[in-house]
N, C-alpha and C positions, 0 to 999 in steps of 0.2 A: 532362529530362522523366522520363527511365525511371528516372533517379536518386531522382527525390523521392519517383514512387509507389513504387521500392522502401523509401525511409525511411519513408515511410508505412507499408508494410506490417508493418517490423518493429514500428511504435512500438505497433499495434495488436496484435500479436502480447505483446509486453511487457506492456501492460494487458490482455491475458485472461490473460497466466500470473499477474498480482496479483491480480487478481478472484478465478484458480479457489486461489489459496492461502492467500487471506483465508476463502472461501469454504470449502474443506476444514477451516480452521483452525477457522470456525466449527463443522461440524458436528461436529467432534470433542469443541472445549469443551460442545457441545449436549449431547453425550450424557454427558461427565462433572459438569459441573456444572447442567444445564437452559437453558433457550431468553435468558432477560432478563437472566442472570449474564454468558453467552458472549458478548451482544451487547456490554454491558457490557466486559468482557475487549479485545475485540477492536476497540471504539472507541477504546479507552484507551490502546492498543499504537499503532494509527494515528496517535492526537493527538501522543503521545510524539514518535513520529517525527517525524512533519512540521517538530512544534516546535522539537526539537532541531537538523533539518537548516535550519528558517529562522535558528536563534541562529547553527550555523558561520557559516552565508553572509553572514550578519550582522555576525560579528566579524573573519572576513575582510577585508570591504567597509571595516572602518574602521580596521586596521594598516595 
């Protein structure tokens, strides 16, 4: 029991330090390049990831 709410604790932990780092990232691009570029920017970097981390697990999964 004390186990899991501790894994819990950290996983929430883990997603506010992604939040406030996407989030800093954005306000930085904000101010260099403006508000709909950064957003832009900063989706793009996201899908990046995701996508390439679903192709490893992907091509793992079938070696």
């Amino acid at each position: 029991m004390i186990k899991t709410i501790a894994l819990y604790l950290v996983m929430l932990l883990a997603v506010a330090f992604y939040a406030s780092a996407f989030y800093l990232g954005y306000l930085l691009l904000a101010l260099i390049f403006g508000n709909l570029i950064s957003i832009v920017i900063i989706l793009s970097c996201a899908t990046w990831y995701f996508v390439r981390d679903f192709r490893k697990k992907r091509r793992a999964r079938l070696l």
